[in-house]
N, C-alpha and C positions, 0 to 999 in steps of 0.2 A: 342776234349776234351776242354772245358770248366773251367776253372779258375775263381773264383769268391771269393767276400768276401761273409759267410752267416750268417744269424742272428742267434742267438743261438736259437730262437723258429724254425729254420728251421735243413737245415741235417747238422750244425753242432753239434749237438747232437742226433748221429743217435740212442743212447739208452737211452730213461726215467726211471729211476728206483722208484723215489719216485713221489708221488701225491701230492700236494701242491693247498688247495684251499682258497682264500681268501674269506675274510668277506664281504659281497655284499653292495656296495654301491649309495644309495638310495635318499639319503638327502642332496647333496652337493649344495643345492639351495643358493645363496645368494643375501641378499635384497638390495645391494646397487651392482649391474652387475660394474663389474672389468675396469674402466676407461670412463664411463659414452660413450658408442657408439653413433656416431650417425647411423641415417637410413634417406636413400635417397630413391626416385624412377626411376629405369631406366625406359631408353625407350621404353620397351618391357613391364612395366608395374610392372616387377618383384621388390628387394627391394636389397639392398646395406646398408651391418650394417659393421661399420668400427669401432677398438675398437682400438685405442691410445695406449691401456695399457692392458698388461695382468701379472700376475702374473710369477717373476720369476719363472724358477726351483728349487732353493731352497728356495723359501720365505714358510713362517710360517703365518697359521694366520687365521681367517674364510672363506677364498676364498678355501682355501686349504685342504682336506682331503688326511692324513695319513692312510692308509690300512696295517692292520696286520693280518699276520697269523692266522686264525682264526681255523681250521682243518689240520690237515697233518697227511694221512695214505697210507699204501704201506712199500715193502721191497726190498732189495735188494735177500735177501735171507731168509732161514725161514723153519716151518715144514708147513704150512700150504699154496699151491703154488695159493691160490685165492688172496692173500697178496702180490704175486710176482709178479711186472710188467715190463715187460721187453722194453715195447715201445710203448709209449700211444700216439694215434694217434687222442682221441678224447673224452671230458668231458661232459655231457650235465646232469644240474639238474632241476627236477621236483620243480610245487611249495609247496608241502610239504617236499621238500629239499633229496627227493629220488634221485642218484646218478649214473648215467650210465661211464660208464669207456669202451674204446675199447682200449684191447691190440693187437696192431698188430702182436708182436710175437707169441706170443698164437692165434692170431685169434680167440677170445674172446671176448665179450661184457658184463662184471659183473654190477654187482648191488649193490650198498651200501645204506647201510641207511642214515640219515645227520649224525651221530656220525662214520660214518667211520667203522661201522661194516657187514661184508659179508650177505651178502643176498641170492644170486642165481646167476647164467649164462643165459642169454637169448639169446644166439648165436656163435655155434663152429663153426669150421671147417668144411667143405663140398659144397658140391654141389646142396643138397635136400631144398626143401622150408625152408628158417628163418636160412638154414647154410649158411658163410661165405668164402672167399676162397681167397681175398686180399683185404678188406676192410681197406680204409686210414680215414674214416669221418664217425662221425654221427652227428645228426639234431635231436632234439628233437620235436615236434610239437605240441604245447596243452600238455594234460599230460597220453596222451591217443597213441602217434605214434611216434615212434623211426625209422627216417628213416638214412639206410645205402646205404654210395658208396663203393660197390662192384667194382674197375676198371676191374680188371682180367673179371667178366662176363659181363662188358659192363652196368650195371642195378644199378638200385636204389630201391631198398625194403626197405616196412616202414612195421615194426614188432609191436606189441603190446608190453604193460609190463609183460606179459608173454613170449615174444619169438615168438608166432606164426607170420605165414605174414599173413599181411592182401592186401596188393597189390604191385606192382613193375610194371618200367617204363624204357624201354631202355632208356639211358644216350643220350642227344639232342648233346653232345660234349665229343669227345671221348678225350682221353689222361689220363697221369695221374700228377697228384700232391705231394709233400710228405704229405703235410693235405689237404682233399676233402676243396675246400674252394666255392661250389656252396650255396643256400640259397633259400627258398621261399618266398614269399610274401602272402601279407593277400586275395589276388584275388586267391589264390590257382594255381599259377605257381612257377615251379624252372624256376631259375635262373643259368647259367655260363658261366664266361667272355671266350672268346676266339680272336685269331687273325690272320691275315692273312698279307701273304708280297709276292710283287712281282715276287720275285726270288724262292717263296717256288715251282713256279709253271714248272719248269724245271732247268737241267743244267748247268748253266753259267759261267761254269768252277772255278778255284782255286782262291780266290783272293791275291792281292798281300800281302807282307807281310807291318805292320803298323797297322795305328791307321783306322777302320774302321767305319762305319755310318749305321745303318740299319731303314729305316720306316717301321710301322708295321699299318694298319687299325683294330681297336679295334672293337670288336661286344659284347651284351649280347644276349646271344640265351636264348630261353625260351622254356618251358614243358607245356602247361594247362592240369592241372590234369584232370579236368572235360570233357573235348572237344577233348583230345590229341593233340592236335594244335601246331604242332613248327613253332614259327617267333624268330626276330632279330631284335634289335634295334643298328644303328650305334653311335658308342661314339666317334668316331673321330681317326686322326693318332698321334702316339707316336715314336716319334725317339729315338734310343740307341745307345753305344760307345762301341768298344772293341778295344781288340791289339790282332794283330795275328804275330804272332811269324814265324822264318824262317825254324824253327823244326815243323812247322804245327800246334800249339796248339793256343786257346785265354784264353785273358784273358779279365773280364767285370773292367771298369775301375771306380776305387772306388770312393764311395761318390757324384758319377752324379746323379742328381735327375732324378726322375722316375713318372711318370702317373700314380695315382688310382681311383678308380671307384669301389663304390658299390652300392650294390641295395638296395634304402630305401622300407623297409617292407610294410607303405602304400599308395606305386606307388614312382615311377621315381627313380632316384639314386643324390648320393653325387660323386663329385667328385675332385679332390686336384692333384695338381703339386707339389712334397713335397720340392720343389727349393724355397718356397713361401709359405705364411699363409696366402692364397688364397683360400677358399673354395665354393664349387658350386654347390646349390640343382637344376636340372633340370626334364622337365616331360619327359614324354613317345617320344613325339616328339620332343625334343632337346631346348624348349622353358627355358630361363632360368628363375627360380620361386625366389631364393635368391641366393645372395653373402653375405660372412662374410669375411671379411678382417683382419689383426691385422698387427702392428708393432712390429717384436722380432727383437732383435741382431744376424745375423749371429755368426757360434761356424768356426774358422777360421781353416783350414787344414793344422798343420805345417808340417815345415821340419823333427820333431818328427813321426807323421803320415807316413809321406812318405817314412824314413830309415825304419819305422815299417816293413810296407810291404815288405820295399826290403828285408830285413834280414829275417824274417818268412818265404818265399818263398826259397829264396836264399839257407836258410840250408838245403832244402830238396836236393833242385836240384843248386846246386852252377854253372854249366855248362851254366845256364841260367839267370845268375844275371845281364846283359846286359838289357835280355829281361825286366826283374821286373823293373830297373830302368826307362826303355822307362817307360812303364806302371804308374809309381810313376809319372814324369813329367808331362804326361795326365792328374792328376787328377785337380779338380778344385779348386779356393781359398778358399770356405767356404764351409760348409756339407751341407747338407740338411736341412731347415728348420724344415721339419715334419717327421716322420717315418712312416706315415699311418694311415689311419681312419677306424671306423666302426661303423655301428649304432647296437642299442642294441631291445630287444623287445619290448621297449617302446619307437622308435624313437626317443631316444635322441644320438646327435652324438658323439663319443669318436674320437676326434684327439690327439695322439702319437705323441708329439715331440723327436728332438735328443737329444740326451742329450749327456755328455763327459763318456768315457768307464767307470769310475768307480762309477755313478750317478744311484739311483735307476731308473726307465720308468716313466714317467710324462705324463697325460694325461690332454688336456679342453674338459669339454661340454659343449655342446651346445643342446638346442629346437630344434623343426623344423622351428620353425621362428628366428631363430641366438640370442634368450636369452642368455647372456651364464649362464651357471646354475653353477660354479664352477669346482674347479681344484682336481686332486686324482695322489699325489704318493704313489708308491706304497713300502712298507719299507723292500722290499724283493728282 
């Protein structure tokens, strides 16, 4: 068993009831880029944009867009149960602002208009072509293919906006997710990160109890839709911390940064050590194309933080308050720089700073050439 801190977009909120979707943001372009970057060339030819200055988390002002609620539909309860969501695993909207919802409890995929009113279902429960049967993700594609991950049947179908399938691909990488987080690109491949470690490869008995070390070698595997073609591109090793306990459980030790990587839509991928506002556009073959750099203030990990933990833990299981303490003293002086990136369909990059617990989520973007295009919290 496993012990972790979770984000609330993940299973610490193993029930969604309401749908909440913001107002799309478009225009955060500003004419005078946030601390004047410079840009160098490395040796490799690639380019190095280093920005002095970015915008607080709570600064105010043209760098900065505010996001509000713009639609909110769904219920908790109700006479009419298309309104009822029980655990949404997946939003994707069309450009005329048509609305796909996957409830995973229902094992359902509805359809709303942009004003939030019922449409139709284009995929229940089953086993038959365009039915579903543990679906965690869906993919929108153009405005024409709604493709889903099925994990239970191992497969990926993309359905029409009626519901029919139009094709399906056994998944290049088995396992499962709480949200499908795989992705295509404009070359017409899926994309999904996977990894591998030493020790996955046989027995090597119990380890002791403490603070533990694991390296992991990171791959993206790939689907070509066209050729059916599965390869791998290696992204390097990533090492992790936990505490393993003398009653046999661990725990993942909070606030250590962590390695991400995704796949930018028109080739190669972005990648971020979120310990750092370090980012890194690389190609297919590991060549790196940009760096963006910035200088933020570390957010400091107090002794606050660290009673935090022990006490949450502690009241469940007070037997083991020893254990939370070790755990608590592992953790490192400052959090994490970043909380995560992702690029959007228009290859521009959204990196997710931390911010302190009761701070709305603060995003920068960036171009694909390290512009930066302006800042988006969000007031929700």
């Amino acid at each position: 068993m496993l012990r972790s801190e979770l984000k609330p977009t993940a299973t610490a909120a193993p029930v969604l009831l309401l749908l909440t979707l913001a107002a799309a943001v478009s225009s955060c372009e500003t004419e005078s880029p946030a601390g004047n970057p410079t840009r160098e060339t490395l040796p490799n030819g690639g380019v190095l944009v280093r920005y002095p200055d970015l915008p607080a988390i709570d600064s105010v002002g043209p760098e900065v867009t505010e996001v509000q609620v713009d639609l909110r539909f769904g219920s908790r309860e109700g006479d009419d149960p298309n309104f009822i969501l029980g655990n949404i695993r997946g939003v994707q909207a069309a450009s005329d602002g048509t609305i796909y919802v996957l409830d995973f409890q229902a094992q359902e995929i509805r359809v709303f208009n942009p004003g939030g009113a019922y449409l139709r279902t284009i995929a229940r429960r089953g086993e038959g072509p365009g039915e579903i049967v543990e679906a965690n993700g869906i993919l929108l594609s153009g405005d024409t293919l709604l493709w889903v991950n099925d994990y239970s049947q191992n497969r990926i179908e993309g359905v029409d906006p009626a519901g029919a399938e139009v094709r399906w691909f056994t998944k290049p990488v088995f396992g499962y997710g709480y949200i499908w987080d795989g992705m295509f690109d404009r070359q017409g491949r899926y994309w999904k990160e996977t990894s591998h470690r030493d020790d996955d490869e046989g027995d090597r008995g119990d380890p002791e109890p403490g603070l533990l070390s694991s390296t992991s070698r990171l791959y993206f595997k790939s689907h070509d839709l066209s050729t059916e073609q599965v390869d791998s591109v290696y992204m390097g090793e990533t090492t992790s911390r936990a505490y393993r306990s003398a009653a046999d459980w661990g725990a993942q030790v909070p606030f250590d940064p962590s390695d991400n990587h995704v796949v930018n839509p028109s080739g190669g991928f972005w990648s971020a050590n979120t310990g750092s506002y370090h980012l890194t556009r690389t190609g297919e073959g590991g060549d790196t194309l940009l760096v963006i750099e910035a200088s933020l203030p570390g957010i400091p990990v107090t002794s606050d933080d660290r009673s935090a933990y022990v006490e949450r833990w502690a009241e469940r299981e007070p037997e083991y308050r020893s254990d939370y303490e070790a755990v608590a003293a592992l953790m490192p002086d400052f959090k994490p720089i970043l909380q995560g990136i992702l690029v959007d369909d228009e290859d521009r990059l959204w990196v997710r700073r931390t911010v302190p617990a009761d701070a709305p989520p603060f995003f920068d973007q960036f171009s694909q050439d390290g512009d930066y295009l302006g800042s988006v919290r969000l007031a929700f």
